[in-house]
Backbone as CSV, one residue per row, in Angstrom:
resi,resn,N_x,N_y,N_z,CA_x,CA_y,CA_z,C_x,C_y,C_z
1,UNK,31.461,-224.081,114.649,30.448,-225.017,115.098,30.952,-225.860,116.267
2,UNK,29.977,-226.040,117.072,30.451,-227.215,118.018,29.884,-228.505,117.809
3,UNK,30.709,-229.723,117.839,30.780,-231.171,117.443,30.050,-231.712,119.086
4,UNK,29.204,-232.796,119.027,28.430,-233.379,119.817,28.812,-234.762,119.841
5,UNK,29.623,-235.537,120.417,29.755,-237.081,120.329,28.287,-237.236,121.401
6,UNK,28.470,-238.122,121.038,27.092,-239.052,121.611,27.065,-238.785,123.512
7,UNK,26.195,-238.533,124.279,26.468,-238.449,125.672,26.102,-239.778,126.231
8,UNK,27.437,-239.491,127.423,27.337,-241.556,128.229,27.028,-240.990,129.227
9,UNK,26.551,-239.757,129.969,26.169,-239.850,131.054,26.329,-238.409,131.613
10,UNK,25.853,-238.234,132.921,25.721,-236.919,133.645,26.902,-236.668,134.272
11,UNK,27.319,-234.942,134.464,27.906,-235.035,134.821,28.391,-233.071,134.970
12,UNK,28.750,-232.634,136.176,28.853,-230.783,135.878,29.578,-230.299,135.368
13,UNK,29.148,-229.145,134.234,30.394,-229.061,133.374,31.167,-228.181,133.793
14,UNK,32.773,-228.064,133.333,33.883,-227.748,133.844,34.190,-226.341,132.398
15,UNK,34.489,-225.110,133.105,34.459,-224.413,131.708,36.656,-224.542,131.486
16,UNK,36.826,-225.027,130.699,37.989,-225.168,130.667,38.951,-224.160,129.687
17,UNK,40.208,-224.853,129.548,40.989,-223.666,128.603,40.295,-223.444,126.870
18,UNK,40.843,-222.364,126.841,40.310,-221.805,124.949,39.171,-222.445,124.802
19,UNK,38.540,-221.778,125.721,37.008,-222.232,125.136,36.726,-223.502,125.336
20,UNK,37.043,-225.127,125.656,36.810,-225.958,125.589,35.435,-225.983,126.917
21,UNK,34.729,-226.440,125.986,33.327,-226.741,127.231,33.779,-228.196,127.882
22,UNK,34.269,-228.901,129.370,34.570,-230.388,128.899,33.868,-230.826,130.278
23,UNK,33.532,-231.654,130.276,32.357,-232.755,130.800,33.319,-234.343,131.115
24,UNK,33.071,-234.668,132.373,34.038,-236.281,132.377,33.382,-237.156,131.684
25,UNK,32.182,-236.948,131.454,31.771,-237.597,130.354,30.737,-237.465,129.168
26,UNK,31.460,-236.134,128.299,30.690,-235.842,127.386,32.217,-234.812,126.706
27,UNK,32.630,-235.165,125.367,33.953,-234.620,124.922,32.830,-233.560,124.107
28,UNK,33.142,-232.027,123.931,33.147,-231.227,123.451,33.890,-230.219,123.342
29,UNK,34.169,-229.561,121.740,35.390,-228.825,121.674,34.383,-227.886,120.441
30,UNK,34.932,-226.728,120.460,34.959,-225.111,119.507,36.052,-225.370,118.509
31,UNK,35.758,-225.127,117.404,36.596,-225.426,116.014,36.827,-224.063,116.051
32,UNK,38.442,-223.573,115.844,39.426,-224.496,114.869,40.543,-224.661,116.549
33,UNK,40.061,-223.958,117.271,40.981,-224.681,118.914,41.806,-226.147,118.716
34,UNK,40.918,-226.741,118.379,41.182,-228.571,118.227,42.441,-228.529,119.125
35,UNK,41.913,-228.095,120.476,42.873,-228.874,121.588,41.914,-230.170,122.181
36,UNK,42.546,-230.353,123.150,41.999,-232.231,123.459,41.411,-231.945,124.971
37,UNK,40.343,-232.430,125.100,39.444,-232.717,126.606,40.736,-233.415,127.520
38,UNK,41.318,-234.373,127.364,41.877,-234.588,127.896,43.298,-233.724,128.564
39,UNK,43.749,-232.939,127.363,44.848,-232.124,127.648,44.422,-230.955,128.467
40,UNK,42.979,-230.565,128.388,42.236,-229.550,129.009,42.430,-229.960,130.283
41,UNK,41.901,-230.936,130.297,41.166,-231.554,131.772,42.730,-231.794,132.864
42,UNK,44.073,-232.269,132.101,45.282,-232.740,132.817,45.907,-231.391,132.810
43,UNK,45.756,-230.284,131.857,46.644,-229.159,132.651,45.757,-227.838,132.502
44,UNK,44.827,-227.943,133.082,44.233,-226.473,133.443,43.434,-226.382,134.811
45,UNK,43.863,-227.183,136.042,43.397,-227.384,137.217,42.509,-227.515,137.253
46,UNK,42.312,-228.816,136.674,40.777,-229.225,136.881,40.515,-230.720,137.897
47,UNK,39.314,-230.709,138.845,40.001,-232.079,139.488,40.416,-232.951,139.157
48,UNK,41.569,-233.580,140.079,42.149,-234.423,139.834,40.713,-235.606,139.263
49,UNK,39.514,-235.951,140.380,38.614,-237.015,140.294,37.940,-236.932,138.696
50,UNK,38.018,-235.253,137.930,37.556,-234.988,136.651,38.338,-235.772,135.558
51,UNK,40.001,-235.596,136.095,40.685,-236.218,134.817,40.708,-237.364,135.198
52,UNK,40.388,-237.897,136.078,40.048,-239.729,135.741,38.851,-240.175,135.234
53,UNK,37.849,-239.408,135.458,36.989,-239.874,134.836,37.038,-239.636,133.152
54,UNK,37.640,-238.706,132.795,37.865,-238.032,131.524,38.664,-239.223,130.804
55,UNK,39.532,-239.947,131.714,40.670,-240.578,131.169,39.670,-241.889,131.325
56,UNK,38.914,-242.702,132.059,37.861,-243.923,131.693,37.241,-243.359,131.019
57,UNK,36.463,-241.909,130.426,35.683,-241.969,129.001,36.567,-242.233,128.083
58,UNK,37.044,-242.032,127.701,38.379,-242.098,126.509,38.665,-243.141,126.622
59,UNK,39.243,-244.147,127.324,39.158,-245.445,127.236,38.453,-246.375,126.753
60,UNK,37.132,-245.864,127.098,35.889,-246.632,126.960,35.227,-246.294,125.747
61,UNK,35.855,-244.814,125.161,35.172,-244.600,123.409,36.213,-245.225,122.684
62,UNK,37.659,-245.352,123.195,38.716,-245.754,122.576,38.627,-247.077,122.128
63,UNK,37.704,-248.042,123.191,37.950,-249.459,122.757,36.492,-249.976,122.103
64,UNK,35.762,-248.971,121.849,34.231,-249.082,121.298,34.140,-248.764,120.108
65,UNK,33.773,-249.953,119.282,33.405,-249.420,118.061,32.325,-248.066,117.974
66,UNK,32.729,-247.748,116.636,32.200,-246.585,116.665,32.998,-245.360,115.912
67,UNK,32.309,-244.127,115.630,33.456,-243.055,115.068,33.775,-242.295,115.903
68,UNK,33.247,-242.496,117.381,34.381,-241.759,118.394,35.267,-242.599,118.780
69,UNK,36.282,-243.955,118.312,37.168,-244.661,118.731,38.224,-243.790,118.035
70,UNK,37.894,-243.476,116.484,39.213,-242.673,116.307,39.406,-241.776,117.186
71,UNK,38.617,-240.307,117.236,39.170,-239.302,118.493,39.454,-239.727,119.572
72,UNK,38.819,-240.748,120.230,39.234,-241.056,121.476,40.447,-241.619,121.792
73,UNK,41.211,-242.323,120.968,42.273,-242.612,120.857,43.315,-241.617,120.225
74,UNK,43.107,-240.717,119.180,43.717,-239.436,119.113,44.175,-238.763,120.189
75,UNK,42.862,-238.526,120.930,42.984,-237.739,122.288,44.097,-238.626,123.477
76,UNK,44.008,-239.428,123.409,44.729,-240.477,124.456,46.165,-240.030,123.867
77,UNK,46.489,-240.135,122.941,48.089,-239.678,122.347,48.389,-238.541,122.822
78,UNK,47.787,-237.539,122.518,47.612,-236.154,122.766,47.921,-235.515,124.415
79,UNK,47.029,-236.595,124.611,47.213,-236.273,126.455,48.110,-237.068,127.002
80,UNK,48.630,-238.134,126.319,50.432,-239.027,127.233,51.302,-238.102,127.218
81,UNK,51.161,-237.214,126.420,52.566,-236.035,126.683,52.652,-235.113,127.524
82,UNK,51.484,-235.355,128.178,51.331,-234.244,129.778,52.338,-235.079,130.423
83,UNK,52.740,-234.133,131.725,52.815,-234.858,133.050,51.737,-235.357,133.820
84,UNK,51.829,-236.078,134.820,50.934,-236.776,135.282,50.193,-237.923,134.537
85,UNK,50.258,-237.815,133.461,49.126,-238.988,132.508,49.492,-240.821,132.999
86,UNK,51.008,-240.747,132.867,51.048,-242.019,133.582,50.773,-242.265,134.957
87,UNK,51.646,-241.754,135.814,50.862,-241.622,137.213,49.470,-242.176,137.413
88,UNK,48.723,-241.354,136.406,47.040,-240.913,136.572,46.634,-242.590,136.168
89,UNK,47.144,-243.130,134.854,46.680,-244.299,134.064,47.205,-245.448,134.974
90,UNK,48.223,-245.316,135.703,48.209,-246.488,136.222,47.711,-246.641,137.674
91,UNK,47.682,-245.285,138.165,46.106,-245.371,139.309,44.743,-246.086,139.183
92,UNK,44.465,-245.864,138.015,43.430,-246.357,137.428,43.487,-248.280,137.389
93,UNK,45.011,-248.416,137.237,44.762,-249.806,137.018,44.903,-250.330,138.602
94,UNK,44.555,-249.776,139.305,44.467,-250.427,141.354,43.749,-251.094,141.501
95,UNK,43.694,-252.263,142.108,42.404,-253.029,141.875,41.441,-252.525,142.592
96,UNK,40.000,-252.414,141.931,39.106,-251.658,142.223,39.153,-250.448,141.944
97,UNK,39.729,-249.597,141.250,39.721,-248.106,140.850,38.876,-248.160,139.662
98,UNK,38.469,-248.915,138.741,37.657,-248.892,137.937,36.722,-250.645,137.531
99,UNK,35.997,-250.068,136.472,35.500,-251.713,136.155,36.073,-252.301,135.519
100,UNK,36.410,-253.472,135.365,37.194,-254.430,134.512,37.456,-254.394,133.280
101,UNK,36.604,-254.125,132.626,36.694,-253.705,130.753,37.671,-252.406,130.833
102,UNK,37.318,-251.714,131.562,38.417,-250.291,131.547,39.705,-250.833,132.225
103,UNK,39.905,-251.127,133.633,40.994,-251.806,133.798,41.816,-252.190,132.884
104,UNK,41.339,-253.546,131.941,41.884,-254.171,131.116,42.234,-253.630,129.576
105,UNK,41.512,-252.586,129.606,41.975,-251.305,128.298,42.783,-250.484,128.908
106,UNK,42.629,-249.916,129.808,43.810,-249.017,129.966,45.266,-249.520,130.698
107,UNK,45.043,-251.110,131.086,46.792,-251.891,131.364,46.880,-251.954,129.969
108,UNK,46.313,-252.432,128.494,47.045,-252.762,127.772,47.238,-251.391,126.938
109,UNK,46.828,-249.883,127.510,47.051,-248.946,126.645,48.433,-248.258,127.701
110,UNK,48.559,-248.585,128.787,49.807,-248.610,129.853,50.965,-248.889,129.463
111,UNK,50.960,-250.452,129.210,52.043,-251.055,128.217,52.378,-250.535,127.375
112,UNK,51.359,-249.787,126.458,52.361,-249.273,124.776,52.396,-247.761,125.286
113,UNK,51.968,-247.230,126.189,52.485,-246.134,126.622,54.034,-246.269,127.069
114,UNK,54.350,-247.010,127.755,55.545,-247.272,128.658,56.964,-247.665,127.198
115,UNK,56.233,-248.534,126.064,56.941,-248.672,125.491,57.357,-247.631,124.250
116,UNK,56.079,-246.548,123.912,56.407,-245.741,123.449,57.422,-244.223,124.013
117,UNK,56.804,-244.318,125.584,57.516,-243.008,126.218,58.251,-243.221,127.194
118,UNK,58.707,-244.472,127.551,59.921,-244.769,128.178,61.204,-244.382,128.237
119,UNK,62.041,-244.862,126.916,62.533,-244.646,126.265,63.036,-242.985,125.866
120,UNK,64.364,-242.395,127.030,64.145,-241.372,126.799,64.564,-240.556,125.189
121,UNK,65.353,-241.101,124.412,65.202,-240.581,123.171,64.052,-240.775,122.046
122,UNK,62.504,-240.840,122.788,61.423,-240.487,122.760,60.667,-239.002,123.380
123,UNK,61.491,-238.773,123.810,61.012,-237.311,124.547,60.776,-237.729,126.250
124,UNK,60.201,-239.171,126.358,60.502,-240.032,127.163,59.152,-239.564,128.348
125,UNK,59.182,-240.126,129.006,58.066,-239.685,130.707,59.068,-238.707,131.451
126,UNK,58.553,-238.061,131.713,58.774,-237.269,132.592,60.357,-237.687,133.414
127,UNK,60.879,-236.996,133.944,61.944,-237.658,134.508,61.282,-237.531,136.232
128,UNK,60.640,-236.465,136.606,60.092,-236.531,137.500,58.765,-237.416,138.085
129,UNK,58.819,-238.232,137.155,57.622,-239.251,137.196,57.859,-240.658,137.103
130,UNK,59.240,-240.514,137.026,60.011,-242.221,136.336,60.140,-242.807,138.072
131,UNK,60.604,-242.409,138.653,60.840,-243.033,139.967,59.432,-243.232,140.664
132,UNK,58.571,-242.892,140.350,57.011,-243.460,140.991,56.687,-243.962,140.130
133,UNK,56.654,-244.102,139.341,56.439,-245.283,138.554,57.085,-246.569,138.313
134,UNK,58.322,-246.388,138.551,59.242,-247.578,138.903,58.676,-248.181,140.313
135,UNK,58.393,-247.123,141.436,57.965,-248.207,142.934,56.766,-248.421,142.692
136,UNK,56.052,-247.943,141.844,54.795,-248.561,141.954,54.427,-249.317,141.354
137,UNK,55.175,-249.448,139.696,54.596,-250.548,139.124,54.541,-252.047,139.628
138,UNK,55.485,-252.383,140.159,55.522,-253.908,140.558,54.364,-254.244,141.494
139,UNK,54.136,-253.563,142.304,53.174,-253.616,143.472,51.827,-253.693,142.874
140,UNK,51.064,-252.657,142.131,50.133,-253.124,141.220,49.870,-253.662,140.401
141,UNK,50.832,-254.063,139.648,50.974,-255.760,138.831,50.532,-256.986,139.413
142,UNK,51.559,-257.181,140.780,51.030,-257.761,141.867,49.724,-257.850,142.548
143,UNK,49.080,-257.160,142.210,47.382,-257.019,142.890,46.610,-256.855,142.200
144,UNK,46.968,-256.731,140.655,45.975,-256.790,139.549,45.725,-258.394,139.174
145,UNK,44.176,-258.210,138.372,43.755,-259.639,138.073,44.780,-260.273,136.635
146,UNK,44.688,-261.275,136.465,45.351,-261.848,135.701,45.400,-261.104,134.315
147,UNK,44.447,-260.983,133.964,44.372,-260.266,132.758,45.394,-258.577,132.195
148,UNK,45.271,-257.685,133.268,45.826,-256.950,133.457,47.149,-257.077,133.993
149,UNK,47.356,-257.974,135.084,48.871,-258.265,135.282,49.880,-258.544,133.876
150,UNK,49.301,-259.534,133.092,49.631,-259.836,132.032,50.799,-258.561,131.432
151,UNK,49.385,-257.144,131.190,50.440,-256.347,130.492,50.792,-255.748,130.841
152,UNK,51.001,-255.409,132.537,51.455,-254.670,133.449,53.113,-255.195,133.531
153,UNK,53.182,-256.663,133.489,54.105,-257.108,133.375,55.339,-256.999,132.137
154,UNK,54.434,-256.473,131.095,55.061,-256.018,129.538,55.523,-255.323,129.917
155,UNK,54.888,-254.111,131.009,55.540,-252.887,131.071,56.950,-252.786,131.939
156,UNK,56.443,-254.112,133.003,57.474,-253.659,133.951,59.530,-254.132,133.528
157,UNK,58.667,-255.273,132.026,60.020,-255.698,130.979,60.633,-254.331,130.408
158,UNK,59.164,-253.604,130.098,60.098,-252.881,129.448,60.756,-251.473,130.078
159,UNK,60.398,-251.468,131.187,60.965,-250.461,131.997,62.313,-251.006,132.571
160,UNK,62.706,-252.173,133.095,64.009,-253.025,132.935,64.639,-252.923,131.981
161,UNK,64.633,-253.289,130.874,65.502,-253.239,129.889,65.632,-251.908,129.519
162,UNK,65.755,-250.903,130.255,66.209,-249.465,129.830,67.321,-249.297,131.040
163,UNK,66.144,-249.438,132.381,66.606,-249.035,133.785,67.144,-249.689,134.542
164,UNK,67.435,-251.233,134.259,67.741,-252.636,135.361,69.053,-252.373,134.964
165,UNK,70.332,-252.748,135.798,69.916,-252.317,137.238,70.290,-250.967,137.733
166,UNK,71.039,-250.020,137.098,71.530,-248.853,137.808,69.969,-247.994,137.928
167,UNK,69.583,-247.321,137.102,67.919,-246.601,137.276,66.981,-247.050,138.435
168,UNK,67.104,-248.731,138.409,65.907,-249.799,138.722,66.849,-250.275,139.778
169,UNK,67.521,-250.360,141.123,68.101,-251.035,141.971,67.164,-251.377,142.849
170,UNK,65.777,-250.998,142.865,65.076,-251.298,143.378,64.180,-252.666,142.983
171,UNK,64.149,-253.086,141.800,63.432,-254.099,141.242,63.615,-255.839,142.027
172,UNK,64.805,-255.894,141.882,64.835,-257.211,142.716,64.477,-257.343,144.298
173,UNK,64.801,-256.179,144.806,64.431,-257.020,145.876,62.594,-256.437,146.268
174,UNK,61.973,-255.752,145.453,60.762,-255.371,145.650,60.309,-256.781,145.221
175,UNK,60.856,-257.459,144.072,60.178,-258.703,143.623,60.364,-259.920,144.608
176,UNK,61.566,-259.904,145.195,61.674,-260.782,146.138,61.017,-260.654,147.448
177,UNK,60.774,-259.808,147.964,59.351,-259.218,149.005,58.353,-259.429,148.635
178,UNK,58.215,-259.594,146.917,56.260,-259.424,146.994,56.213,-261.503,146.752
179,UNK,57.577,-261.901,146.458,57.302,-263.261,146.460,57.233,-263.561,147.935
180,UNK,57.888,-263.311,148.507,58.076,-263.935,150.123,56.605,-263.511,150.719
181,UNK,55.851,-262.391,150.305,54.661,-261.956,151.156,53.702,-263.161,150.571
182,UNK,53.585,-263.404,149.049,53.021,-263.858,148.306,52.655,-265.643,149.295
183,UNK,54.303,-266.027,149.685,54.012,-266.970,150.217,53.766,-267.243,151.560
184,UNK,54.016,-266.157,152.353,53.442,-266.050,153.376,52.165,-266.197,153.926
185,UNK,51.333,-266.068,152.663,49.896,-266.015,152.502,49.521,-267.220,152.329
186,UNK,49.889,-267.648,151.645,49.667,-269.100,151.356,49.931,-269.859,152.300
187,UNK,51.011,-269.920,153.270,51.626,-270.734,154.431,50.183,-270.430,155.250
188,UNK,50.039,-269.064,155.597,49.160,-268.735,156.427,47.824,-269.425,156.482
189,UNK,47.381,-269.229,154.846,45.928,-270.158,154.668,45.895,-271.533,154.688
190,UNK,46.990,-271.855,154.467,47.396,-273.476,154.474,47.054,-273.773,155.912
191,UNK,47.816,-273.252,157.102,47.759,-273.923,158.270,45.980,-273.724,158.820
């Protein structure tokens, strides 16, 4: 049988691996497959613009009551063990890459990502993914709204306390640049 969660919207469907029918925003799967839309969507070349949107539905069933919060959050586990998933999730948190409720669900699902798969005797992120994520996190912390900085900032603790300073030699003085720009701005609007 095929399972029907509720549809949030239009969208062309993508015929993906083992059968998965998947939609950026409409999760459907063929029993007993029980692979994940998301894992479909991040490794079977599907657009890149598909698995973000795939990755704000899931967010957005994830933090919604309801009985698609369990799968949707299932699926979110399921799919951090790809490559790319962080990359992808913290694109998402750019200011302006999505709307604010998602923003602010997927920095604080960022954070316990970072603290669950950091950590390489976790199986860990990617090793090929740790160094873009190290230059980028600070910078979009920095340009996110308060709310999201918040746990962007969890993350960027806890990516220090693994990597500061041999991994992370980059951290201080990226922080000391984004303070000096920070006040540059301010000098600027001041005069």
């Amino acid at each position: 049988p095929i399972h029907h969660p509720p549809p949030l919207g239009d969208a062309s469907w993508v015929h993906g691996c083992s059968g998965l029918l998947c939609n950026a925003s409409q999760i459907w799967w063929h029993e007993p497959v029980e692979l994940v839309l998301a894992v479909a969507v991040m490794t079977c070349n599907i657009q890149p613009s598909a698995a973000m949107q795939t990755l704000v539905q899931l967010l957005r069933l994830a933090h919604a009551p309801g009985p698609q919060m369990v799968q949707a959050t299932e699926q979110l586990h399921q799919a951090e063990s790809n490559a790319g998933f962080g990359p992808m999730l913290l694109e998402l948190l750019r200011p302006g890459a999505a709307d604010p409720s998602i923003s602010q669900a997927g920095a604080i699902y960022f954070k316990n990502y970072m603290k669950r798969r950091w950590p390489m005797d976790t199986g860990g992120v990617p090793a090929d993914e740790r160094e873009g994520l190290r230059d980028a996190l600070v910078p979009v912390a920095l340009q996110a709204d308060k709310a999201v900085r918040a746990q962007l900032c969890a993350a960027v603790e806890e990516v220090a306390i693994g990597d500061f300073p041999d991994a992370w030699p980059t951290l201080l003085p990226q922080l000391a640049s984004s303070l000096c720009a920070k006040d540059d701005a301010k000098t600027s609007q001041a005069a």
